[in-house]
C-alpha positions in Angstrom: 0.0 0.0 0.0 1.1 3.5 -1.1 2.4 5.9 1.5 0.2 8.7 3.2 3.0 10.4 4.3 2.8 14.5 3.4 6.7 14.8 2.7 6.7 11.7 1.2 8.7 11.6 -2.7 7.0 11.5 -5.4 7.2 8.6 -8.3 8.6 9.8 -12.1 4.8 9.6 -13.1 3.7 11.8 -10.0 6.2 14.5 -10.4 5.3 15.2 -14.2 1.5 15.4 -13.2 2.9 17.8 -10.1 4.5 19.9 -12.5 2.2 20.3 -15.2 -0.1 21.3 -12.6 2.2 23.6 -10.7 2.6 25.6 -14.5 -0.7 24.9 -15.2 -3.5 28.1 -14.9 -5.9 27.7 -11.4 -3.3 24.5 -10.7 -5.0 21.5 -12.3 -3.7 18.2 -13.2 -3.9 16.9 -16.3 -6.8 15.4 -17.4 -5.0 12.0 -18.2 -4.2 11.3 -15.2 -4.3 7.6 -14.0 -7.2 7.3 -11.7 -5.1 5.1 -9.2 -2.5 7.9 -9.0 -5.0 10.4 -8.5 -6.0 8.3 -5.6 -2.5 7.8 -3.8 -1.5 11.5 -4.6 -5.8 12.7 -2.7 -4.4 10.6 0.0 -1.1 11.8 0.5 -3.2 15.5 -0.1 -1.1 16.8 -2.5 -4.5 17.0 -5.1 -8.1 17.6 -4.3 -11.6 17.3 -6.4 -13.3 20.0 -8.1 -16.9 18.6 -8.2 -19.1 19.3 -11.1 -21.7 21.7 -10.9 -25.0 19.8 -10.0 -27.2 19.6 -13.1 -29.9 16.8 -14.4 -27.7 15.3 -16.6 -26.6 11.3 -15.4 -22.8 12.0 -15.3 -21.3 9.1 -14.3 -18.5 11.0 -12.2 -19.2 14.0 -10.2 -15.1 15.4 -10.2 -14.7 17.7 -12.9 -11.3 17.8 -12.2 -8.2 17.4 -10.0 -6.5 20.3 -8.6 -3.3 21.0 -6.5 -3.3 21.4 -2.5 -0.5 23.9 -0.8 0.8 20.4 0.1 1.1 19.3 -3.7 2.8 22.8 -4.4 5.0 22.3 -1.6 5.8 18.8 -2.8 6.4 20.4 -6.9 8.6 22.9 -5.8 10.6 20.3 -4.0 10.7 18.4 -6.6 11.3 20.9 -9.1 14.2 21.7 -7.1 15.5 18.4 -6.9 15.5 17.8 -10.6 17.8 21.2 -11.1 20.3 20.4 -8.4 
């Protein structure tokens, strides 16, 4: 089982999402994100959900989309850093 730990590090494939987010406009993660990784990262909360906006359509999910937590921006600076040193 993944990690909950805030300072934990983040994988290859969790650092790119970080820091397309981190450049990203209002912080969001990509929309390709795996939905496993999406989990671990909510967990460790780095990312949280933007729901959708209630309407009467049947929308099978209610997240519109992922966005980053000061603990995610923390965690893509660090790792930004990292990755220049």
């Amino acid at each position: 089982m993944a990690s909950t730990a805030l300072d934990a590090p983040a994988t290859d494939y969790q650092a790119r999402l970080l820091l397309a987010a981190l450049d990203a406009p209002q912080r969001r993660i990509p929309s390709d994100a795996k939905p496993r990784t999406l989990t671990i990262m909510r967990l460790r909360q780095w990312v949280r959900p933007v729901p959708r906006e209630r309407s009467g359509s049947s929308i099978p999910s209610n997240v519109r989309h992922w966005t980053l937590t000061h603990h995610g921006v923390t965690t893509a600076n660090r790792t930004r850093t990292a990755r220049l040193a």
